[in-house]
N, C-alpha and C positions, 0 to 999 in steps of 0.2 A: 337446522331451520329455526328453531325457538330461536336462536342469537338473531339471526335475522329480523324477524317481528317487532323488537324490541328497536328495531330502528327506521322504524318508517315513515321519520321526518326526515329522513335524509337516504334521498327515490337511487341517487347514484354507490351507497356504502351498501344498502338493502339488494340493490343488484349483483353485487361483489361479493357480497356474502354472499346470495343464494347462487350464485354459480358454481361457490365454492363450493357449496353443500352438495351438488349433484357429482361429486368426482369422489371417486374410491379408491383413489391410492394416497399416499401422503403424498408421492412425488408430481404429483398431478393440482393435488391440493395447493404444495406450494406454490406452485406457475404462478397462481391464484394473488401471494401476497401481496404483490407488487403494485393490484388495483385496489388491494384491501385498505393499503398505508396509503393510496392518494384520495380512496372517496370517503374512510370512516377516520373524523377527527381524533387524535390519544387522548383529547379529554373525554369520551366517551368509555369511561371508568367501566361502569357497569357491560358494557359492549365486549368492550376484552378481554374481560375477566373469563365472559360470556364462550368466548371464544377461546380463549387459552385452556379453560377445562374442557370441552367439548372436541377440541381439534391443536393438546400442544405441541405434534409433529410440525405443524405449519414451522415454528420455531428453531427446530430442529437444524443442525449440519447435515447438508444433502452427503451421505459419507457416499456416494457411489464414484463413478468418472468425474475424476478432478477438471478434466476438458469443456464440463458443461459450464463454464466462468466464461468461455466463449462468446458462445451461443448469441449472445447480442451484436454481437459484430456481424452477421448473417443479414445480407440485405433483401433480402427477400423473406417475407412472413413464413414462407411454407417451410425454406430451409429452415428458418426459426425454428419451428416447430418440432423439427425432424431432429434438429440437433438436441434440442434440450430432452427430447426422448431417448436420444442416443444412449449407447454403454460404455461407446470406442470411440477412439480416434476411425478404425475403420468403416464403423456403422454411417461415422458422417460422411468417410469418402465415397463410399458409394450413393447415398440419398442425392449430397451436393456438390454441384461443379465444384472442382477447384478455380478453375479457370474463371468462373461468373462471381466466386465468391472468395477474393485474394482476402482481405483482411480476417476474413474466416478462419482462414488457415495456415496465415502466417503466425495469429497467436494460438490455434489448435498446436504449431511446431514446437511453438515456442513451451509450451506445456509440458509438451514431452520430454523438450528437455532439459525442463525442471524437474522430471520427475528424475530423470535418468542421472543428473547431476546432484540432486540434492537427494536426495531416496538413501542417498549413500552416507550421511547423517543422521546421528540417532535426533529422537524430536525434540525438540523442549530444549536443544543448545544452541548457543552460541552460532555457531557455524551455520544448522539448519538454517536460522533466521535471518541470516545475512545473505545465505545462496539463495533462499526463494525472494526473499528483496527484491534482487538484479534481475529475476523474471517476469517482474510486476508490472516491469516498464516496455513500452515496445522497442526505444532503443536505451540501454541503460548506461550508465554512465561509467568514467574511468573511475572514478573515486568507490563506487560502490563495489568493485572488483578490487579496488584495495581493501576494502573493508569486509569482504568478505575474505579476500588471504591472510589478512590477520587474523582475523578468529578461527578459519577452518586448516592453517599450517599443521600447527602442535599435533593434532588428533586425526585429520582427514586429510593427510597429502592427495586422496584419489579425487578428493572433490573439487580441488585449487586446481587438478592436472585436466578435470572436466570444466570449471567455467575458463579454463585461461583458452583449449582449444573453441569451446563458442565465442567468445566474446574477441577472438585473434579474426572473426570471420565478420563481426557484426562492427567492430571499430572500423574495419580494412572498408569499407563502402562510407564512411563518413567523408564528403570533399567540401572542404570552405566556400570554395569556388560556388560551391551551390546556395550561397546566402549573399551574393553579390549586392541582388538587387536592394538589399536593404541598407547598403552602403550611401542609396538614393537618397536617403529620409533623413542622413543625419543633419542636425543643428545647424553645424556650420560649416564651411568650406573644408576648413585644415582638416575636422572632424571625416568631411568624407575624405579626401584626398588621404588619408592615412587608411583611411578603414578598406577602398581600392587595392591602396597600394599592397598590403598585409596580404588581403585573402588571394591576390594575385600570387605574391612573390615567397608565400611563407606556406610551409604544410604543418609546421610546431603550430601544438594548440595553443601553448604556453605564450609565444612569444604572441601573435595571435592577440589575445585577453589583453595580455601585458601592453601592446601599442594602442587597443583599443579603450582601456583604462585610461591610457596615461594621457591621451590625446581627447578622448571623448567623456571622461566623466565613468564613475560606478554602473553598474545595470538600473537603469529607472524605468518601468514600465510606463512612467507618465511621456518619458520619450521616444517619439516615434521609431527613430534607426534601434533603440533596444527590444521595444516593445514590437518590433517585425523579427527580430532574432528570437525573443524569447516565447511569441506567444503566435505568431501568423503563418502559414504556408501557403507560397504560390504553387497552385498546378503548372505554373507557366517555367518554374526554376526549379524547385524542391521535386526531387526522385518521387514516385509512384510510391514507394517504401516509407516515406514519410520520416524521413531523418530531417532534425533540425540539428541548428546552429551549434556545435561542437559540443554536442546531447548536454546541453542546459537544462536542467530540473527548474523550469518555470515556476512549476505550483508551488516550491518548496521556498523559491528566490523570494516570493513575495511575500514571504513569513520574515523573511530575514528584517524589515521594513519595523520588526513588534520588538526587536532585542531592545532591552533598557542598557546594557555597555554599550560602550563604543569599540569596544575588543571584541566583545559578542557580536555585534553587529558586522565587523572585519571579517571574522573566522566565517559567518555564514553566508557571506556574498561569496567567499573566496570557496569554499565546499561545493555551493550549488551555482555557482556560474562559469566554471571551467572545472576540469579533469585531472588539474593539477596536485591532486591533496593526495598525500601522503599520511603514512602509522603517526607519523607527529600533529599533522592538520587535525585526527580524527584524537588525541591525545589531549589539543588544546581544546579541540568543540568541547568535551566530556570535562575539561578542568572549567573554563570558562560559560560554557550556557547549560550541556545536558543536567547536571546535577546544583544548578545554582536556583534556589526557591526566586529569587528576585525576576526572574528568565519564562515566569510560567504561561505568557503570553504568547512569547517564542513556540514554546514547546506544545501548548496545545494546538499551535495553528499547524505545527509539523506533522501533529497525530493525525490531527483533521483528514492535511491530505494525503498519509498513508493507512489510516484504518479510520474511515468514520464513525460516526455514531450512529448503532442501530438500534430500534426499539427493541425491547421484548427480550425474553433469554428462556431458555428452555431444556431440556434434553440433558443436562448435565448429572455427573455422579458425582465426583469426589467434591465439588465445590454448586452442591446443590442449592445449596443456600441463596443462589439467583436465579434460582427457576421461578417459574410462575409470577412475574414480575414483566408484564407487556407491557406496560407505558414507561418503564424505566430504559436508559440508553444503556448502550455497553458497545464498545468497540473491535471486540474479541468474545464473543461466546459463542464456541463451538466443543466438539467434542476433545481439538487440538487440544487448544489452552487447556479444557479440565484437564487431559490427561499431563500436559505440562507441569501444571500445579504441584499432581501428584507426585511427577521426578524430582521438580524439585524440593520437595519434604523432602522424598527420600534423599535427594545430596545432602542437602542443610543436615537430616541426622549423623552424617559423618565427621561433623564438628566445623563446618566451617562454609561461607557463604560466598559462592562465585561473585564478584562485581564486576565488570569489562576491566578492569584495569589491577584490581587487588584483590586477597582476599579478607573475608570475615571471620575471624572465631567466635563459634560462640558454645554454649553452654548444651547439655542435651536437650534437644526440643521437646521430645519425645515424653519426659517428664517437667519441665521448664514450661509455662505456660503454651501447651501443644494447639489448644482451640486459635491462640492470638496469631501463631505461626501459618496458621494453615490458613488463616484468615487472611494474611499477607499473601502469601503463595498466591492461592486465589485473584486478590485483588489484582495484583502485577499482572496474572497473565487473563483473565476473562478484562481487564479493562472497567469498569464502570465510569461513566462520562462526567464528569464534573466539568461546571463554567470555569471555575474559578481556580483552579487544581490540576497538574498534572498526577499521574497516576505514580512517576516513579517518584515524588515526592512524599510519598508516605514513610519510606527510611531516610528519617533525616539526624 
């Protein structure tokens, strides 16, 4: 309550916080953040400091049912409610319809079979971080399923033998045929008349892209016939399920737009606007934009839209050094990352340093400037949000 006080020029932050203060669980508390970040400004220094000592659970990884990331999807306030109390996947089926609340529980499935696929991955590798990727998206893409059998082959054959059976179920329901109407919109005559003809006569996504290219120009979202593929659904054509256009990663296309090469710029139209990419597609991004400083525009807008930036950090052990820090962003802080950090020190003391593609030697960390290493560690996997920066360019 004293944090509250201290801001009673601003009637809507004052209400947020006192709401908050009357609830006695942290998990109750948290509910709470969400009106906290939209009515009390972060320049409000003293407020969150206020609040960071008084209540740093708010900050906190809800480590309970990973299902509760749902819960927004609940169209109705009460199911809201009931879910984000929930424990289980079962505690929600019995509160809420399945049937009144589909997108509820098409991504509650979907959860699960994250868990059951990737669970099977130790944390903090390669592979983990590639299977829960493909879970992230309601329908995810081919390339992302290449990219995660490349990293999870060598070490987890159970987990490629789990997303190849989901994702053999979730491809199988993608029909062209279902994006007709946006053949409407394009530019110009030849442009439609090819783009007809393709989604009629062709089930290859490949060829597909390839006549759409060659005949209509790159993916431009200032273009209407792309910008209905990439970014629109009619209820009138598009499945209930909500598949688009040959699972085009929109958010990610329109990063592509920031590359400074024009080879960078290639690789990343060709990645996220068809399903065509392949161990060498994902070979040249990593030669040509992932690890290129000149690229850092690209790459931040990529992070943007797979881990935001959120205020505040908290709850951490190994890599405490960004706790209590609420007006600073961070992309990843949770108890994952900390405990990522910490494996990988313990690899790196083994003499040598995983990269996606090579490895590193180096010297023992353990006596070898230890504080600078763990500092790294850290950094890579909590994230802190720099404008001007990506995060994997600190090893350069």
């Amino acid at each position: 309550p004293s944090c509250c006080h201290g801001v009673s020029d601003y009637t809507g932050c004052q209400q947020a916080c006192d709401n908050m203060a009357l609830e006695s669980t942290s998990l109750r508390r948290r509910q709470h953040l969400p009106s906290l970040l939209n009515n009390c400004p972060l320049s409000l220094n003293f407020f969150w400091q206020c609040v960071n000592n008084s209540a740093p659970d708010i900050w906190e990884e809800d480590t309970g049912w990973m299902g509760r990331t749902c819960c927004h999807n609940a169209l109705s306030r009460h199911c809201q409610a009931l879910c984000t109390a929930a424990l289980s996947f079962a505690e929600v089926q019995e509160r809420c319809s399945p049937r009144d609340e589909v997108d509820l529980f098409e991504c509650l499935t979907r959860f699960q079979h994250k868990e059951q696929c990737c669970g099977q991955a130790q944390w903090g590798t390669h592979c983990r971080k590639k299977c829960e990727k493909l879970f992230d998206y309601h329908l995810p893409t081919k390339h992302m399923l290449v990219d995660a059998n490349v990293r999870c082959t060598p070490d987890y054959p159970e987990v490629v033998d789990c997303l190849t059976n989901y994702t053999s179920n979730v491809f199988a329901n993608v029909d062209p045929k279902d994006s007709l109407h946006c053949c409407d919109m394009a530019a110009s005559p030849s442009c439609a008349a090819i783009c007809h003809w393709v989604h009629i006569n062709s089930t290859s996504e490949e060829e597909i892209m390839s006549a759409l290219v060659d005949s209509c120009g790159n993916p431009n979202l200032a273009d209407n016939m792309w910008k209905c593929f990439l970014l629109e659904r009619s209820p009138e054509t598009v499945p209930e399920d909500g598949n688009n256009f040959l699972s085009i990663d929109s958010a990610r296309l329109q990063c592509c737009s920031r590359a400074v090469s024009d080879k960078c710029r290639d690789i990343c139209i060709k990645l996220y606007s068809t399903s065509w990419s392949s161990k060498d597609s994902w070979y040249e991004f990593d030669d040509y934009c992932q690890y290129q400083p000149a690229e850092v525009s690209l790459l931040i807008c990529l992070a943007d839209v797979q881990e935001p930036c959120q205020p505040g950090c908290s709850g951490l052990d190994y890599c405490s050094n960004f706790n209590d820090r609420p007006t600073e962003l961070y992309r990843s802080c949770n108890t994952r990352s900390d405990d990522s950090a910490r494996n990988d020190m313990a690899r790196w003391g083994n003499g040598h340093i995983e990269m996606p593609f090579m490895d590193i030697p180096v010297l023992d960390i353990a006596e070898c400037e230890s504080d600078r290493w763990k500092a790294v560690a850290c950094t890579l996997q909590v994230k802190p949000c720099h404008s001007k920066s990506h995060t994997n360019m600190i090893c350069k």
